[in-house]
Steps between C-alpha positions, in 0.01 A plus 500: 500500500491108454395455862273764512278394192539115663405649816133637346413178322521316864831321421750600782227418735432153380860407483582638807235282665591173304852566591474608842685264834293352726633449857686254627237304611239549213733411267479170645189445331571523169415215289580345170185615337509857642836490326406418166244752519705809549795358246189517238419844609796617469585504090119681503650795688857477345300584146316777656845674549714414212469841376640587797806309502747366177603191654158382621587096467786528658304715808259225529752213542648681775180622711415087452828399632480734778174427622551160507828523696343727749218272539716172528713706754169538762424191418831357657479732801122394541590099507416295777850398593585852544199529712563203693683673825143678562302168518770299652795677667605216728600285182769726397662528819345923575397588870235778530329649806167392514214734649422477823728554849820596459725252700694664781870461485731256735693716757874428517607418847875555360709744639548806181818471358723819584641631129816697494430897472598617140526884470365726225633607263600846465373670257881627432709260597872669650671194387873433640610640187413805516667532820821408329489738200689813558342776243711789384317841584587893381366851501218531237399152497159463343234266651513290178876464520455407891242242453718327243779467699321368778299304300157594596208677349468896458178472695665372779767765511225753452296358807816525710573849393142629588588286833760710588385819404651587161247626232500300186449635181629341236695117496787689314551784757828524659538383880748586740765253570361514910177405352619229282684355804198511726298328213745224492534436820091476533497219176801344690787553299872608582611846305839634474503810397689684217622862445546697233742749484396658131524898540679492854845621602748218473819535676843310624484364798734352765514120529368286742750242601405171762816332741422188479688215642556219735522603862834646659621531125558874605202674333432724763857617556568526120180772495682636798807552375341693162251735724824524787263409801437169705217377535623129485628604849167557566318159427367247783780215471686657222303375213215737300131427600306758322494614131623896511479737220776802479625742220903486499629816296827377264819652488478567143135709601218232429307346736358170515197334782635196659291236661688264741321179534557221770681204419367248723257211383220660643422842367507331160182740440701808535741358286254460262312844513845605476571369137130578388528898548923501424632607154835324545605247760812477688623154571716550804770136549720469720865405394549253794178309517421496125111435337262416797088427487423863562715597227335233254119620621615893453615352142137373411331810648718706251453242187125514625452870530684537115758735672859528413777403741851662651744244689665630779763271617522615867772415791781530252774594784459210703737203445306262416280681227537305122281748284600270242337210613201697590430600122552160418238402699243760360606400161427140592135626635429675159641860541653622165774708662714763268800284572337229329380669227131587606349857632530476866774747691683342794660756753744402746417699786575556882319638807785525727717677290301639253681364208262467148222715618576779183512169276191391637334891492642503118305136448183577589508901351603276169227274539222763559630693198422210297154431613420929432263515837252709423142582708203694470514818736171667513153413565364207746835306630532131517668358843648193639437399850864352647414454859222624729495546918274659763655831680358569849438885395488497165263185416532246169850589309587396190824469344470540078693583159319687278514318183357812238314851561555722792352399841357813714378581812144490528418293253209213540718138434383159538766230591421146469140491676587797752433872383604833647577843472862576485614725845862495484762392219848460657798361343779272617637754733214573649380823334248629384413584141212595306539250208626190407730434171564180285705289662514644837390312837286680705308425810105571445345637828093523511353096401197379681639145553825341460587396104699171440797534423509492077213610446460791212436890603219671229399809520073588476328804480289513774418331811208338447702373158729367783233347746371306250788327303615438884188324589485330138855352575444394831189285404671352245804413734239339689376279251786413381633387876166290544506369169916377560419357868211290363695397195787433821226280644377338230806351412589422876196298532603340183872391628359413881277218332749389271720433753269326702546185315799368385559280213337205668211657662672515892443810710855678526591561859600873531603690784347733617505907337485775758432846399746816626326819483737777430454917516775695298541857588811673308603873402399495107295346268775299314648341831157404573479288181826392556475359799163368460595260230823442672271334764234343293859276331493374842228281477517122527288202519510500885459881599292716232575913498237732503521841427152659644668849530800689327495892592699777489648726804500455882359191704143648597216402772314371205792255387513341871127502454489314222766223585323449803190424305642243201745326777834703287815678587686822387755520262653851489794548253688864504253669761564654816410334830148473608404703768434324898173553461472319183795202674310499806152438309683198276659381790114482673414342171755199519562687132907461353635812338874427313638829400806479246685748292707231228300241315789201615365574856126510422542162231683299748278572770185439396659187311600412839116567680366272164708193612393531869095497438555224192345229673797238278467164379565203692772234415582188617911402568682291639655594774713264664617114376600164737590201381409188704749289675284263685146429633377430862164352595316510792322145605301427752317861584170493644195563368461850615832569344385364168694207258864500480685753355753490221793805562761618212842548639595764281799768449456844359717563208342842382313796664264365783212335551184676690283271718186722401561449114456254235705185442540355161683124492655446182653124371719486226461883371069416474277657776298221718318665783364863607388571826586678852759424752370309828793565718860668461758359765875589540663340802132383643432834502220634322585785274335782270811512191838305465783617307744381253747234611266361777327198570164438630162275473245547298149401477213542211197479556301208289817362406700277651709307139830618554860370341835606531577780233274625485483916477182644705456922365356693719233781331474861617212753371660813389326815419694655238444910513576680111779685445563838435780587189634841421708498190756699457341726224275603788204258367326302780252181571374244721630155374275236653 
C-alpha cells in the first residue's frame, strides 16, 4: 500500500530516474558537480517516503553508498589506461589484423610427416580380461544375474538376446542355461556350467577308476588279468598307445569302468583327461624298477584332479621286485600310505600269476564305499569325451562317459564346437543300446565333425538350439586362436630384438634357422595331440617344427596335395598303408611319407631327419700338432721364384696336419702368427696330409720367424650337427 500511494504522488518515478545506471560509457561522464547534485536530491525524495519505510535514515545511507560505488566502478572501467590498447595496441605488445588484404600463407616445401595410425576406440571395449574370466552359468538364470557375473550392463544382454532371437520381457525373467551360454560367449566370457539335481532321481553308481603309471609298469596286463582277456598282446611294440574305456564285472557282483592310459612321455594329455573324468586313480609301480617320471607326473595329475589314489605294487613274482623299497620311495615323494599311518591302500599285486587282484578288487570296492557315488539318472545327461576317430562307414566317432542323466538315441547334443544328432549308441563290445547310464562308456555315432578329445557332451532341445551354440563356439575358438598367435607374435618380436644386441651393443652371429614342415595323420583324436606336441618338443634353434596339419584317419589325395603345396611331409602314426595311387602320386611329388605304429620308432626318426636338415654350427679345432726341429732357407732364387724362403723342419707328435688348413705357430704356450700353409713336403714330395710320427717341411705364408720349439697347430673348420637324446623315460630332444 506504501508503494502504491508513493507511486501516485510521482515518487517511484523520480527515484527510479535519479537512481537509474547509465552505460558503461555514459557513465564516463559524470562529474563532480553532477554528483553533488543528485546526493542533494536524494534526502528530498527519502522524506517523501518515510511513511513508507521505518528505517528511512538508515535507507538513505545505503542508496548513497551504493550509487556512489556503482558510479566509481564505471568510472574505473571508463579510464584511459584501460582504454589505452584501442588507441595504441602496439605499446602493449597486442597484434591485430588490420583491414585490408588478407596475406596469403607460405607453402611448406617439407615432406608431411607420416603419424602412427591409432585405432578407435570401441565403444565396448572386450578387454583381455574378460577373456580370462570364467562365469558360472545355470538353468533359470535371470538377465540381471547374467549381466552381473559378466560384468556388463542389462542393456547389453538385452540387445544380444533380441540378436539372437529370444523375446525379452522382463530383466528378471528366467533364461535357459543354452541361452546364457550363447550370451557369454557373444560378451566374451568363458562359462562352466552347473547342474542341479534338486527333485531328480539320485542313485549309486559304479566307480570310475584310471591305470595310471609309468610305461611297461604292467598296466595293461594288470586290467587284463581282472577282465581275463589280452589285449596287451595286442599293442604295437608291447606298450599301450591309446586311452580305452571297459566295464570289468567283480567277482563279488559289482562292476567298475576302467580306463587304461599310456605310460609313455608323450600322451601326457591322455594321462591327464584321464585323472580329470576318474573318481579314483590307480597308481600302478613296478616292484623291480621302483618310482619313475611317469609315475611322479600320474601323481600330480591325481593331486591336481582332487582324486583319491590306490597303489598297486605290480611285478611282485619276479626276483628282483623290493615292494618295500618302492613304498619308501612314494612316501619320500609325499604319499601318506596306510603303512605309514596316512589313508592311502597299497596292494601287492601280480599279472602273471594273478596274486592280489581280490585285495586290490576289495581296495577300490572299500574306497568307492567311502566316497557314496551317487548321480543324477533322468533328464538331459552330461558326457565326457575320452577319445575321438574317423570310421570309413560310419563317419566322426566319439568315445565318452556319461558323467549324470541318461544319454538316448536321437537326441540333439553339442560337443565342444561340433553338434549332431545321435544315430547309434554302442558300448564297449560293440553293441548297440538305446541309452546310456552314469558311468558307462559308450561310443556316440551321428556328429557332424570330429570333437577333441575332452571336450564335454550337453544335451539341447532342438537343432537349431544345436546349430547355434555350435557356430557360437566355433567363433569364439577362433578368436581366441588369433588372439593367442598374435599375443605368440608379439612377444616373438619382442625376444628377436632383444637378442639382437648383446650387452655391448655387437650384432650376435647366429646360424642359420630352417623351417621343417610336418603333416600328422593318426587313427584318433588323442594320438593326434599326442603326437603333435611330441613333435613340436623337437624344436631347436637350428631346425624349427611346424605343424600346418594334424588330422584324423587315412592318408588322402588332399594330404599329398597339401604337402606338395607348403614344401611338407607325411607323418602317419597307427594307419594303414596308403594306397599306390596315393605312393605313386607322393613319389611324383618328391613328397616323404614315414608310416610307424610305436612312438620310439616315429620319435627317433624324425629326431634323426631334424639333425640331417640342421644346417650346424661351425667350430674351429685343432687338428694335428708338430713341433719344429730345425729351419732351412732357400738363398739365391731368382726373381721369378720370389725372395728366399725360410722352411720349418718339423715332426708330428699328434693327429696330422692338412696342407689345405690353417697353421697356428705358438712360442712359449702364447700364439704369434695366423695364416695359411704355402707348401707341405715329406721326402721332396709334395703332399695333401701327414700323420703322426712323421717328418716333413713346412712353409707359411707371410711368415718366415721361426725357432726351434716351437709348436705350429694346425686349425680345421668343423661343422658340428645337434644331437638327438631319448631318455629312458621315453622323453626326447635335440641338444644343440
Amino acid at each position: 500500500m506504501a508503494w502504491r500511494a508513493a507511486g501516485k504522488k510521482g515518487t517511484f518515478t523520480s527515484l527510479t530516474k535519479a537512481l537509474a545506471v547509465r552505460s558503461r560509457y555514459t557513465a564516463a561522464s559524470v562529474s563532480k558537480s553532477n554528483l553533488e547534485e543528485v546526493q542533494r536530491t536524494i534526502p528530498v525524495l527519502v522524506g517523501q517516503i518515510q511513511g513508507c519505510f521505518l528505517h528511512a535514515a538508515q535507507w538513505k545511507s545505503n542508496c548513497t553508498n551504493l550509487l556512489t560505488y556503482r558510479t566509481s566502478i564505471r568510472c574505473f572501467h571508463a579510464s584511459p589506461e584501460t582504454l589505452a590498447w584501442k588507441k595504441e595496441p602496439e605499446a602493449l605488445g597486442l597484434k591485430i589484423q588490420k583491414k585490408g588484404k588478407f596475406k596469403k600463407r607460405t607453402k611448406d616445401s617439407s615432406p608431411p610427416v607420416e603419424a602412427p595410425y591409432v585405432p578407435p576406440k570401441l565403444k565396448r571395449a572386450a578387454s583381455s580380461s574378460l577373456s580370462d574370466r570364467t562365469v558360472e552359468i545355470f538353468e533359470g538364470m535371470t538377465i540381471v544375474e547374467l549381466a552381473k557375473r559378466c560384468g556388463v550392463s542389462i542393456p547389453v544382454v538385452q540387445d544380444i538376446l533380441k540378436n539372437v532371437g529370444e523375446k525379452v520381457d522382463s530383466e528378471y525373467d528366467p533364461l535357459s542355461i543354452d541361452i546364457s551360454e550363447l550370451v557369454a560367449m557373444e560378451i566374451g566370457v568363458n562359462v562352466r556350467r552347473l547342474h542341479s539335481n534338486e527333485g531328480a532321481e539320485v542313485l549309486p553308481r559304479p566307480p570310475v577308476v584310471t591305470v595310471m603309471g609309468h610305461v611297461d609298469h604292467g598296466k595293461t596286463s594288470l586290467l587284463d588279468a581282472l577282465r581275463l582277456t589280452s589285449v596287451a598282446a595286442k599293442e604295437a611294440g608291447g606298450i599301450t598307445q591309446h586311452l580305452g574305456a571297459f566295464v570289468v564285472g567283480m567277482s563279488s557282483g559289482a562292476s567298475i569302468t576302467f580306463l587304461d592310459t599310456p605310460g609313455h612321455a608323450a600322451f601326457s594329455a591322455m594321462r591327464q583327461r584321464g585323472a580329470a573324468v576318474t573318481d579314483i586313480v590307480v597308481l600302478v609301480v613296478a616292484a623291480d624298477d621302483g618310482v619313475m617320471p611317469q609315475t611322479l607326473e600320474a601323481m600330480s595329475h591325481a593331486k591336481a584332479a582332487d582324486v583319491p589314489i590306490v597303489v598297486a605294487v605290480n611285478k611282485c613274482d619276479k626276483p628282483a621286485a623290493n615292494p618295500e623299497k618302492v613304498k619308501i620311495q612314494l612316501a619320500t615323494e609325499g604319499l601318506a600310505l596306510e603303512e605309514m599311518g596316512g589313508d592311502i591302500q597299497v596292494v601287492e599285486v601280480s599279472a602273471v600269476t594273478k596274486t592280489g587282484l581280490d585285495k586290490l578288487e576289495e581296495a577300490l570296492l572299500l574306497q568307492a564305499e567311502m566316497m557314496d557315488l551317487k548321480s543324477r539318472v533322468d533328464g538331459p545327461a552330461q558326457a565326457y569325451v575320452v577319445e575321438a576317430r574317423v570310421d570309413r562307414g560310419r563317419g566322426p566317432l566319439a568315445t565318452a562317459i556319461v558323467k549324470a542323466g541318461t544319454l538316448v538315441c536321437g537326441q540333439h547334443v553339442v560337443v565342444g564346437a561340433e553338434w549332431g544328432k545321435i544315430r547309434a549308441i554302442r558300448d564297449m563290445l560293440g553293441k548297440s543300446t538305446d541309452r546310456a547310464r552314469p558311468a558307462m562308456p559308450v561310443e556316440i555315432e551321428g556328429l557332424k565333425g570330429l570333437p577333441m578329445a575332452g571336450d564335454d557332451i550337453i544335451v539341447v532341445h532342438s537343432e537349431e538350439r544345436a546349430r547355434m551354440l555350435s557356430a557360437g563356439r566355433k567363433k569364439k575358438f577362433e578368436k581366441d586362436r588369433l588372439g593367442r598367435k598374435m599375443d605368440a607374435e608379439k612377444l616373438g618380436s619382442l625376444v628377436s630384438e632383444s637378442n639382437l644386441e648383446d650387452e655391448e651393443g655387437e650384432v650376435e652371429e647366429k646360424p642359420k634357422r630352417v623351417e621343417m614342415t610336418i603333416i600328422v595323420k593318426a587313427d584318433v583324436q588323442g594320438t593326434v595331440q599326442a603326437v603333435t606336441d611330441s613333435l613340436k618338443s623337437l624344436d631347436s634353434p637350428q631346425v624349427f617344427v611346424n605343424i600346418v596339419h594334424g588330422g584324423v584317419g587315412p592318408i588322402s589325395e588332399s594330404d599329398v596335395d597339401l604337402a606338395q603345396a607348403c614344401g611338407a611331409f607325411i607323418v602317419g602314426f597307427s594307419i594303414p598303408t596308403p594306397p599306390g595311387s596315393i605312393n605313386q602320386a607322393a613319389n611324383k611329388a618328391g613328397i616323404k611319407i614315414k608310416i610307424h605304429r610305436v612312438i620310439y620308432h616315429l620319435l627317433e626318426d624324425i629326431g634323426n631327419s631334424i639333425v640331417e636338415k640342421a644346417p650346424g654350427t661351425f667350430e674351429t679345432q685343432v687338428s694335428g700338432e708338430a713341433q719344429i726341429l730345425s729351419i732351412f732357407e732357400l738363398k739365391g732364387r731368382s726373381k721369378a721364384k720370389g725372395d728366399d724362403v725360410k722352411i720349418a723342419g718339423c715332426r708330428v707328435i699328434d693327429g696330422r696336419l692338412i696342407r689345405s688348413s690353417t697353421m697356428r705357430l705358438l712360442r712359449s704356450g702364447e700364439v704369434v702368427f695366423e695364416g695359411s700353409c704355402a707348401s707341405l713336403k715329406r721326402e721332396k714330395q709334395d703332399v695333401e696330409a701327414v700323420g703322426k710320427g712323421n717328418e716333413c717341411g713346412l712353409v707359411i705364408q707371410n711368415w718366415d720367424d721361426f725357432k726351434v720349439g716351437d709348436v705350429i697347430q694346425c686349425l680345421e673348420q668343423v661343422n658340428r650337427k645337434p644331437k638327438f637324446i631319448s631318455s629312458q623315460s621315453g622323453a626326447v630332444r635335440i641338444e644343440c
